[in-house]
DSSP file (Angstrom, degrees, kcal/mol; ACC not computed):
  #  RESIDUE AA STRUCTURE BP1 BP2  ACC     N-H-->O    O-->H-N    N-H-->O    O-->H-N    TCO  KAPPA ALPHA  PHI   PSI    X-CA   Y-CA   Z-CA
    1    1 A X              0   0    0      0, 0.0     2,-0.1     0, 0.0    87,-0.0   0.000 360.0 360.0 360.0 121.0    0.0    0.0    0.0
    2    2 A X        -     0   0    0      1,-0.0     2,-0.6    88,-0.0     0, 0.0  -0.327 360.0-140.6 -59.3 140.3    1.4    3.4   -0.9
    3    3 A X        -     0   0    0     -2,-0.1     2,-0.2     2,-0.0    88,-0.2  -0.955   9.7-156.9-106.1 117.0    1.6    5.8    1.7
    4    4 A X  E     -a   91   0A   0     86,-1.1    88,-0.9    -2,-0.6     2,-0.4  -0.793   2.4-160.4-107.3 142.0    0.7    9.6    0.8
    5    5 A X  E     -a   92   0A   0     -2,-0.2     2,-0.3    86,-0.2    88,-0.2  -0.988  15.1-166.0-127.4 127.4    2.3   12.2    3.2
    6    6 A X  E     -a   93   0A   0     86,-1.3    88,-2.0    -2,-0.4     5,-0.0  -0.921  20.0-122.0-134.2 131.2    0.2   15.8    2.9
    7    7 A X        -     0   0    0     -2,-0.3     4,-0.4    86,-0.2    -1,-0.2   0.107  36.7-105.1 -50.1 173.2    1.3   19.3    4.1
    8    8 A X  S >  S+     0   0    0     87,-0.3     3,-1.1     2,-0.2    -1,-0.1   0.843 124.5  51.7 -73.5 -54.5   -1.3   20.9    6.7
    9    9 A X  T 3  S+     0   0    0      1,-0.3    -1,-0.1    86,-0.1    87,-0.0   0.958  96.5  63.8 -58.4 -48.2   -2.4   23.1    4.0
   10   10 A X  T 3  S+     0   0    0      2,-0.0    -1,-0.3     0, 0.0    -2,-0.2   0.609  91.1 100.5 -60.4 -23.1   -3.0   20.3    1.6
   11   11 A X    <   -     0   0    0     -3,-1.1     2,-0.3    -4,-0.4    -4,-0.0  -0.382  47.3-168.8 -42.7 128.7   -6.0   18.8    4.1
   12   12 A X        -     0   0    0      1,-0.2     3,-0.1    -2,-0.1    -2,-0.0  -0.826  15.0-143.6-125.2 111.6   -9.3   19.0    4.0
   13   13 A X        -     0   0    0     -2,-0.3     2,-0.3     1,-0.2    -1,-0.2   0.528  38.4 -84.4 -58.9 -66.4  -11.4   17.9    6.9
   14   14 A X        -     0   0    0      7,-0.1     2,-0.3    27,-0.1    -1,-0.2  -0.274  48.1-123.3 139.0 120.6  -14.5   16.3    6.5
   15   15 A X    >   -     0   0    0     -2,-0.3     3,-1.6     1,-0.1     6,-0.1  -0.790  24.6 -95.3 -97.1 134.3  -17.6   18.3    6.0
   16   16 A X  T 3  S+     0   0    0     -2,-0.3    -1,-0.1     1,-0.3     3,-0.1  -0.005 116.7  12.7 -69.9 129.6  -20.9   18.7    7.6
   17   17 A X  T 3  S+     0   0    0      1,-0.2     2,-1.1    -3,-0.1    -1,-0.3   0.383  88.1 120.1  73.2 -13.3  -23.0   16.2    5.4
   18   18 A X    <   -     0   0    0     -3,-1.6    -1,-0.2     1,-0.2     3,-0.1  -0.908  34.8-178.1 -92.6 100.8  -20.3   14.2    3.4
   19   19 A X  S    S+     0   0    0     -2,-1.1    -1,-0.2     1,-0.1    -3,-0.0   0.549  76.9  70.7 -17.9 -44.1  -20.9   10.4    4.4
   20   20 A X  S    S+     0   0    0     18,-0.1    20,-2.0    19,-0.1    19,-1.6   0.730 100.9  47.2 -73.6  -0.1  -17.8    9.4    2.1
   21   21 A X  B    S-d   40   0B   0     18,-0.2     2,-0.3    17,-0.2    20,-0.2  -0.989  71.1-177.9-138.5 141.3  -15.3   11.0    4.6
   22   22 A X        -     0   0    0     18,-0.5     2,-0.9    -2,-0.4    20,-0.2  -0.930  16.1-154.2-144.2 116.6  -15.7   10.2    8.6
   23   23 A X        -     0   0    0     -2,-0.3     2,-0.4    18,-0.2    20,-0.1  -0.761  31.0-152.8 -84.9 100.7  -13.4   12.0   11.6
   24   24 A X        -     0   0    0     18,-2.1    20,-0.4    -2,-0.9     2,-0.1  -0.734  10.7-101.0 -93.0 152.2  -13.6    9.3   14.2
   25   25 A X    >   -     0   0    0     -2,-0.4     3,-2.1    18,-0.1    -1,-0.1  -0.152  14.8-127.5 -32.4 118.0  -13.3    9.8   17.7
   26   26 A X  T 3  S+     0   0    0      1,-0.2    30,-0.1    -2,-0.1     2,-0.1   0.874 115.1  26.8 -46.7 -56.9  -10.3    9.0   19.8
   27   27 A X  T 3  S+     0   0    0      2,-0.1     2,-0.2     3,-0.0    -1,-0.2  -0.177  95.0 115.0 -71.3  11.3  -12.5    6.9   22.2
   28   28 A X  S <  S-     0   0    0     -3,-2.1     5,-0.1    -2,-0.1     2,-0.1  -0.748  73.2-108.2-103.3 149.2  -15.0    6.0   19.6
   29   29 A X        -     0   0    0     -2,-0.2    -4,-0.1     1,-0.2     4,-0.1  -0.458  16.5-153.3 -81.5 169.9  -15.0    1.9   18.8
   30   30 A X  S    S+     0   0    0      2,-0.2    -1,-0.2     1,-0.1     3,-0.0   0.612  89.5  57.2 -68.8 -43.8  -13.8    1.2   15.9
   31   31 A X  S    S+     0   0    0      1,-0.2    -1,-0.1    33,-0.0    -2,-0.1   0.287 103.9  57.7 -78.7  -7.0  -15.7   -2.1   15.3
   32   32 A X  S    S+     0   0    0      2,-0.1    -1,-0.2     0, 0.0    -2,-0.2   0.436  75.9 110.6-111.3  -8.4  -19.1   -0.1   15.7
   33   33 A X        -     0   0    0     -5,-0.1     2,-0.7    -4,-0.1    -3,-0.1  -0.427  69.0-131.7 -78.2 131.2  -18.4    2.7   12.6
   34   34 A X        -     0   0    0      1,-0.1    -1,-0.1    -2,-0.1    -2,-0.1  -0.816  22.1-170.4 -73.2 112.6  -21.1    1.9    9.3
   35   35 A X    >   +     0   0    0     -2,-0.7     3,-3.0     2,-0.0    -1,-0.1   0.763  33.6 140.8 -88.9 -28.7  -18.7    1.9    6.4
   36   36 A X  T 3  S-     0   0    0      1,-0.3     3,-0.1     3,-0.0    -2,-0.1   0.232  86.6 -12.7   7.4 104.3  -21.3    1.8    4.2
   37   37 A X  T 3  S+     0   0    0      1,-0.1    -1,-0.3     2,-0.1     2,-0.1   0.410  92.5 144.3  60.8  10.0  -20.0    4.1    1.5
   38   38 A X    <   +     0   0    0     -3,-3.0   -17,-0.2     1,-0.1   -18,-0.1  -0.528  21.4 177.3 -70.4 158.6  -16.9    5.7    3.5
   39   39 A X        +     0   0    0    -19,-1.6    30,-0.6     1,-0.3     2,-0.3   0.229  67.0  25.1-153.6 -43.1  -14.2    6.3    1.2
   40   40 A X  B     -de  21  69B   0    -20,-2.0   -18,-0.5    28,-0.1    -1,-0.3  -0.909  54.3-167.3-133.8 166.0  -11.7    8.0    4.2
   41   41 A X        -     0   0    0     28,-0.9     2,-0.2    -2,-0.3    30,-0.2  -0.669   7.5-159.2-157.3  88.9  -11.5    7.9    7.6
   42   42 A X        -     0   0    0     -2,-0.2   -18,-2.1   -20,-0.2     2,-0.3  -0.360   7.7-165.3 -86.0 137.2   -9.4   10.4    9.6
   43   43 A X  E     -b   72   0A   0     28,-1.2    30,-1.3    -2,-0.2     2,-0.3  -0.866  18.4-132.5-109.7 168.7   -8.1    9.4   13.3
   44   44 A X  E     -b   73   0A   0    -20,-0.4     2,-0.6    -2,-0.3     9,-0.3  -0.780  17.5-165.9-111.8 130.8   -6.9   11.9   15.4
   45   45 A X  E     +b   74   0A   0     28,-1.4    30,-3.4    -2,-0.3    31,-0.1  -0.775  10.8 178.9-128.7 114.8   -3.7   12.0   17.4
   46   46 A X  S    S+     0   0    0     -2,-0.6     2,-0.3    28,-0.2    -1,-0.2   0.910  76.1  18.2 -54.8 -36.4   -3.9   15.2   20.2
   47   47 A X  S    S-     0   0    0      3,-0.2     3,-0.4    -3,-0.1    28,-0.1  -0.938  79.8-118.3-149.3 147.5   -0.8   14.4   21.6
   48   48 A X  S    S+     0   0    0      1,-0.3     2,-1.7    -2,-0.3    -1,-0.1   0.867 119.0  49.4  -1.3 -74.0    2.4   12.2   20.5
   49   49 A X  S    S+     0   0    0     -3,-0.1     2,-0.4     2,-0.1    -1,-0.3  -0.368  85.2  98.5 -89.8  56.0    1.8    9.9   23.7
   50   50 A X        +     0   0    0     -2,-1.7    -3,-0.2    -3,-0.4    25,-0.1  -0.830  48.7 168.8-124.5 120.3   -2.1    9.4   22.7
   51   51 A X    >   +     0   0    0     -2,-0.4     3,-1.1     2,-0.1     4,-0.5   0.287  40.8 106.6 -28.3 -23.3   -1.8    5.9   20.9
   52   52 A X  T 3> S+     0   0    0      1,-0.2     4,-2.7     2,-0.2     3,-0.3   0.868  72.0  59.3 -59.8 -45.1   -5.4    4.9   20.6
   53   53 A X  H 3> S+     0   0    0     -9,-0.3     4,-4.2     1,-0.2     5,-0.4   0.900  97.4  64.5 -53.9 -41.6   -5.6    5.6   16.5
   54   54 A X  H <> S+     0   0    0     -3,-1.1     4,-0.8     1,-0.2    -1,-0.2   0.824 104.4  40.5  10.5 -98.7   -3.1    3.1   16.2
   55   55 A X  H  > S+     0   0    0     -4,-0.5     4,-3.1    -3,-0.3    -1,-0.2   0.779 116.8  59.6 -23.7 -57.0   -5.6    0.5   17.7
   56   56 A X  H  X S+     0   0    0     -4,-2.7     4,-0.5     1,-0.3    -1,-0.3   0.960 110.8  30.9 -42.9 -67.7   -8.0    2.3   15.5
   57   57 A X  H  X S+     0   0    0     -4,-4.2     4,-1.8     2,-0.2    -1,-0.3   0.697 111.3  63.4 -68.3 -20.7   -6.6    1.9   12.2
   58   58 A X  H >X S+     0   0    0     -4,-0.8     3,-1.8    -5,-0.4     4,-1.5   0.942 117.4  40.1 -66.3 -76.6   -4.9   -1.7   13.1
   59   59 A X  H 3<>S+     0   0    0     -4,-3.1     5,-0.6     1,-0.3    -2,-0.2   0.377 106.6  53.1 -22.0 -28.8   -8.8   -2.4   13.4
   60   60 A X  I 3X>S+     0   0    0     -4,-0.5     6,-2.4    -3,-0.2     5,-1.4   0.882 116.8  42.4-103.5 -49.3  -10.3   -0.8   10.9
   61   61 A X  I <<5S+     0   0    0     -4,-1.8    -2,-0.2    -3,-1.8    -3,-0.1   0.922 125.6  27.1 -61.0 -56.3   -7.7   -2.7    8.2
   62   62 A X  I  <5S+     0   0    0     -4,-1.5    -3,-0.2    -5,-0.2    -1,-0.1   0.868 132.2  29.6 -94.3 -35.1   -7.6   -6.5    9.7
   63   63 A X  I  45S+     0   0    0     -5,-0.2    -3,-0.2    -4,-0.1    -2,-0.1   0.806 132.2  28.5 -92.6 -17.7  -10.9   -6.8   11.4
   64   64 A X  I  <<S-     0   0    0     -4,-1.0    -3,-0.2    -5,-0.6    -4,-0.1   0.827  95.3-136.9 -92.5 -33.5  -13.2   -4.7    9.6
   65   65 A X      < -     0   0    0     -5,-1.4     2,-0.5     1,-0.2    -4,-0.2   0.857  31.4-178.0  72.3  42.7  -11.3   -5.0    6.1
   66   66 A X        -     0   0    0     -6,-2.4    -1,-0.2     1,-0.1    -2,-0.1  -0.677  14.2-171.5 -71.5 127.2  -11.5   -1.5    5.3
   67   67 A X        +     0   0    0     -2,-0.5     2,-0.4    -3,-0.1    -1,-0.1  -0.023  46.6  81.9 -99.0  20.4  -10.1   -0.8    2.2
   68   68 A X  S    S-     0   0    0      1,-0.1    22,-0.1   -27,-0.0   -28,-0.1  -0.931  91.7 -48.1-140.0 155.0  -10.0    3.0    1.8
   69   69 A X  B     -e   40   0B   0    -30,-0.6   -28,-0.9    -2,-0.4     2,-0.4   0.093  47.6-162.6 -57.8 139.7   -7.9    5.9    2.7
   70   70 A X        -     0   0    0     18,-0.3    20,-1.2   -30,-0.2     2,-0.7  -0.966  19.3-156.9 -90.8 101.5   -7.0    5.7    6.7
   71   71 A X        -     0   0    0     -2,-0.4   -28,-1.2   -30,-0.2    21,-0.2  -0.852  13.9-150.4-117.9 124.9   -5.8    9.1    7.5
   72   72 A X  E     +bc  43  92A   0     19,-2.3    21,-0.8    -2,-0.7     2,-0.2  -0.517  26.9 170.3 -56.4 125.0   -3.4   10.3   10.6
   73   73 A X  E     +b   44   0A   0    -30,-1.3   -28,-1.4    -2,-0.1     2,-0.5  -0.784  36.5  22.4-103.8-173.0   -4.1   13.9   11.8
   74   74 A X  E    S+b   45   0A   0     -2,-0.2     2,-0.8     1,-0.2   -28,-0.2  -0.697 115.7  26.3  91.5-133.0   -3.0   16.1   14.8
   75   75 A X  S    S+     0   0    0    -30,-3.4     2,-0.3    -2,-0.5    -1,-0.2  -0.254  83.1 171.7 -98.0  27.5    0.2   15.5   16.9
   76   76 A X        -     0   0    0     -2,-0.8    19,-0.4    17,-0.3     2,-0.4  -0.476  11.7-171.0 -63.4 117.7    2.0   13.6   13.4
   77   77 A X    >>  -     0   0    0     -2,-0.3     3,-1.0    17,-0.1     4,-0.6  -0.957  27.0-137.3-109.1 123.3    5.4   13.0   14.2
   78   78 A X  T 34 S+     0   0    0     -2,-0.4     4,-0.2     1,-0.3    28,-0.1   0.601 103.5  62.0 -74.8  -3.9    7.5   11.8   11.1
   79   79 A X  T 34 S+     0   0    0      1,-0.1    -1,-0.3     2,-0.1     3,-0.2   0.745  98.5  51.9 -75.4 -24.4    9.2    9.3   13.6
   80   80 A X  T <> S+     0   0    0     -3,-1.0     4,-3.9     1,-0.1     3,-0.4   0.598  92.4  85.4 -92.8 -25.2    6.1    7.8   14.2
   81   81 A X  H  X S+     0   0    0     -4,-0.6     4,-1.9     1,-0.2    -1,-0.1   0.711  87.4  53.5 -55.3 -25.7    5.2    7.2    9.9
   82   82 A X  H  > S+     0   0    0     -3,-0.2     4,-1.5    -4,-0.2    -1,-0.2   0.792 111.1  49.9 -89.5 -37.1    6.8    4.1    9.3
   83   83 A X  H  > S+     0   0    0     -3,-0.4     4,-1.3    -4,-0.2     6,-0.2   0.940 113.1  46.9   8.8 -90.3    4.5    2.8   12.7
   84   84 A X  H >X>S+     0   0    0     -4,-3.9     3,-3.0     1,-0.2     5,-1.5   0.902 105.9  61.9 -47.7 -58.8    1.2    4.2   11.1
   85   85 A X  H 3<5S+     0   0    0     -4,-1.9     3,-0.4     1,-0.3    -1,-0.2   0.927 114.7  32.1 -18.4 -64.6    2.2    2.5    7.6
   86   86 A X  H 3<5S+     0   0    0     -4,-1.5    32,-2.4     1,-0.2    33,-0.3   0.541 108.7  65.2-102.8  28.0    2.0   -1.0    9.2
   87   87 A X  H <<5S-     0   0    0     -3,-3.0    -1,-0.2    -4,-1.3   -26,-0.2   0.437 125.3 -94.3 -97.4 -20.2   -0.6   -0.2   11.5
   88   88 A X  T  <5S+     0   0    0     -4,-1.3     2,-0.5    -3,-0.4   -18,-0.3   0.255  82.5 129.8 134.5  11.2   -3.2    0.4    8.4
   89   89 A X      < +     0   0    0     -5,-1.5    -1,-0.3    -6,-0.2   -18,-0.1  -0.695  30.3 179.1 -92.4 150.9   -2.9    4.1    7.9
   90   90 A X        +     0   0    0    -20,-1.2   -86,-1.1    -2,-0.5     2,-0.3  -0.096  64.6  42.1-119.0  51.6   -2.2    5.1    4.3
   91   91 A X  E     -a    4   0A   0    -88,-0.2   -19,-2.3   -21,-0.1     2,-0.2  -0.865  56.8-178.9 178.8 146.4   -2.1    8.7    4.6
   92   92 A X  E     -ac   5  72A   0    -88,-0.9   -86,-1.3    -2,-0.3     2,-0.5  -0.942  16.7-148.4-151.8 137.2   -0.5   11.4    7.3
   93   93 A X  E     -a    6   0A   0    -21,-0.8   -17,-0.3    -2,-0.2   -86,-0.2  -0.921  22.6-137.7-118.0 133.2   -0.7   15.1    7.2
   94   94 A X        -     0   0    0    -88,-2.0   -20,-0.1    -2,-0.5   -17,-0.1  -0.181  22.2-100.7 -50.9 163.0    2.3   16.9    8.7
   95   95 A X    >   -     0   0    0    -19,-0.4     3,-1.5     1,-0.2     2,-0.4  -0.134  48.7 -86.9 -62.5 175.0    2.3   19.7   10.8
   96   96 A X  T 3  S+     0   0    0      1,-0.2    -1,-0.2   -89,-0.1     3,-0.1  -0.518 120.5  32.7 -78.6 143.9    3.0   23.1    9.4
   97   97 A X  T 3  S+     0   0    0     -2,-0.4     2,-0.4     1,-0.2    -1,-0.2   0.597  88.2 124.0  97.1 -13.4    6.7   23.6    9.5
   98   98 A X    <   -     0   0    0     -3,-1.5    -1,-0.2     3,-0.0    -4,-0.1  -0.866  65.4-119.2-108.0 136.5    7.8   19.6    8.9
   99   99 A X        -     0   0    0     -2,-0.4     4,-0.4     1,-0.1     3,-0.2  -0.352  19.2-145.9 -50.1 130.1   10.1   18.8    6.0
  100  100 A X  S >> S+     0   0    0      2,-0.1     3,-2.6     1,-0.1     4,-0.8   0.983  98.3  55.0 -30.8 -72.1    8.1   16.1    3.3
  101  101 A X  H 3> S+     0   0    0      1,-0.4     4,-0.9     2,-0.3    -1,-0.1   0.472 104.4  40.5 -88.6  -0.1   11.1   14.8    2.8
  102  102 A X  H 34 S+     0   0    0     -3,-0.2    -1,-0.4     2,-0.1    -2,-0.1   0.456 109.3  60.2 -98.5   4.2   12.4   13.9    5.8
  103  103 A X  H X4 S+     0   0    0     -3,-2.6     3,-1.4    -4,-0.4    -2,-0.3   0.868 113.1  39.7 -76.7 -32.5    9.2   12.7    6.7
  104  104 A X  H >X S+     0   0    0     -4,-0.8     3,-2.4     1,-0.3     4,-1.0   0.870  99.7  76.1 -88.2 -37.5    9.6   10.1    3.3
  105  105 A X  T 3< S+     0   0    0     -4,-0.9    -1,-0.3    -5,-0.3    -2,-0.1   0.663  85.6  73.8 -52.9 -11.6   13.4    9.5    4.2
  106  106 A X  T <4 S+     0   0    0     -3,-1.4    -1,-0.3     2,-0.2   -24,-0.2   0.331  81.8  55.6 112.5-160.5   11.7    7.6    6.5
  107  107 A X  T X4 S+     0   0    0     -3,-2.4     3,-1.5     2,-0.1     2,-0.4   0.758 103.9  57.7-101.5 -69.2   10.5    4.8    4.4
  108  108 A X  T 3< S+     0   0    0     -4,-1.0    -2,-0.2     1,-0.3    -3,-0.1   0.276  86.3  71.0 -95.7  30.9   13.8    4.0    3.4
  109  109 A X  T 3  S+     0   0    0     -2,-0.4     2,-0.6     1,-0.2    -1,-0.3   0.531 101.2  50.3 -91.4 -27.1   15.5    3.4    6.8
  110  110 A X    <   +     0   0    0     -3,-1.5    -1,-0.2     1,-0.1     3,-0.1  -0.926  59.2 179.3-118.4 118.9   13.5   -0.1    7.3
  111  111 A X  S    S-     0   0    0     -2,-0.6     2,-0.4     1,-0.2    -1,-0.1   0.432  71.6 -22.0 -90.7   6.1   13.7   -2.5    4.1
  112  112 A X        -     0   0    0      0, 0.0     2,-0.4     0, 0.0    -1,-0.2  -0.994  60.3-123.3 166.4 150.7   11.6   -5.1    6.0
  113  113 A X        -     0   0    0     -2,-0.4    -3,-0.0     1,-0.2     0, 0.0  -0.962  12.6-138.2-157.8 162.7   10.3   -6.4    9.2
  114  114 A X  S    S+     0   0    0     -2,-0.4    10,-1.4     9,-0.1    -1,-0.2   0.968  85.0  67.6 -67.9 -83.8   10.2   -9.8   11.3
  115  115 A X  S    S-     0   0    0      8,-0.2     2,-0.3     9,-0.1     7,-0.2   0.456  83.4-120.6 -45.6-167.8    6.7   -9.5   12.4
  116  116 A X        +     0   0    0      5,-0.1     5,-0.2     7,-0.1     2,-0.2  -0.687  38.9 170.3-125.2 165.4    3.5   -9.7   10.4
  117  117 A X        -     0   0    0      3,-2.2   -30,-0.2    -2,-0.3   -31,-0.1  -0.648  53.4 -64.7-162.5-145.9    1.4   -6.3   10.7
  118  118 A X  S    S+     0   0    0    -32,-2.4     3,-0.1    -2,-0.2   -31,-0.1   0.436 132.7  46.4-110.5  25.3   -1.8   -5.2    8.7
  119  119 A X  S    S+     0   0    0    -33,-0.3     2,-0.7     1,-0.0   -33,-0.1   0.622 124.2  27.3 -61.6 -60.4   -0.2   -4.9    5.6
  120  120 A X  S    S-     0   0    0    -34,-0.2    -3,-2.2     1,-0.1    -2,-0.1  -0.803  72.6-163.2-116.0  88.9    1.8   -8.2    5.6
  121  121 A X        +     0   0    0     -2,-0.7     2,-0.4    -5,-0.2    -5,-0.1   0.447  66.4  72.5 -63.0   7.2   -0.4  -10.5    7.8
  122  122 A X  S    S-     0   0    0     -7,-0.2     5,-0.1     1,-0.1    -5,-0.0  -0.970  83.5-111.4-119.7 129.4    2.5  -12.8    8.1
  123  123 A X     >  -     0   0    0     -2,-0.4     4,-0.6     1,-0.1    -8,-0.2   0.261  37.2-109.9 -30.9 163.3    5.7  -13.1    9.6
  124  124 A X  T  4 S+     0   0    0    -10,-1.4    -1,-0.1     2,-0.2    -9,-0.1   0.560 120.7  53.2 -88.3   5.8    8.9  -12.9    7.4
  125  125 A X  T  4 S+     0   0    0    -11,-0.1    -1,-0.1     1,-0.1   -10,-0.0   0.829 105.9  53.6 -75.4 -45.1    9.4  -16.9    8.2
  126  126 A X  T  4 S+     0   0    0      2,-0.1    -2,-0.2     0, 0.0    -3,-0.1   0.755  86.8 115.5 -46.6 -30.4    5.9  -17.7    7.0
  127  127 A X  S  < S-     0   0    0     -4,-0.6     2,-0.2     1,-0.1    -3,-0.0  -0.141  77.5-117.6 -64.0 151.0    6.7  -16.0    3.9
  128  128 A X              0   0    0      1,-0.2    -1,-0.1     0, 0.0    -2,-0.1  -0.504 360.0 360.0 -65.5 130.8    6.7  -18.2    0.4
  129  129 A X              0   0    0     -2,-0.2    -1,-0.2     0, 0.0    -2,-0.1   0.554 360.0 360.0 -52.1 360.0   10.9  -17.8   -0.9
């Protein structure tokens, strides 16, 4: 899954009456949202140390099998993208003020990983050679 990383400016929030786009709740379940015709679904992170979107998005990808954009807002820390990637979001928007491109640089510090995640539901022993 490609991962798109979007400036602050480049954002647009989810509008009073648009169904295809849904800002969930930190504390809202995950497992209870109607996808019925969502298209995105931004979580929120207030703070750095707030994890719960994580959870969210893990959810939203392997148990619900949402297929459509997962987007990070808020407290996005470009340490933290390579995390959201294989936790099911496919989209982050930086704060105002954070490089794109050292937010993409990255992506190319980790070629791989040992565990399985909600992109690659298998470990990297499980994989076929």
């Amino acid at each position: 899954m490609n991962f798109q990383i979007l400036a602050a400016s480049s954002h647009t929030p989810p509008t009073e009456g648009d169904t295809s786009v849904v800002a969930l709740a930190n504390d809202a379940n995950a497992l209870e949202l109607p996808l019925d015709g969502v298209t995105r679904i931004d979580l929120h992170f207030p703070a750095f140390t707030d994890g719960r979107a994580f959870s969210q998005a893990y959810l939203l990808r392997r148990r619900r099998g949402f297929t459509g954009d997962i987007r990070a807002t808020g407290d996005v820390l470009i340490d933290q993208l390579v995390q959201m990637q294989r936790t099911g979001f496919s989209s982050a928007v930086l704060k105002a003020g954070v490089d794109a491109g050292d937010a993409q640089r990255q992506f190319e510090r980790f070629q791989g990983f040992y565990q399985a995640d909600a992109l690659q539901t298998k470990p990297i022993f499980a994989l076929e050679p």
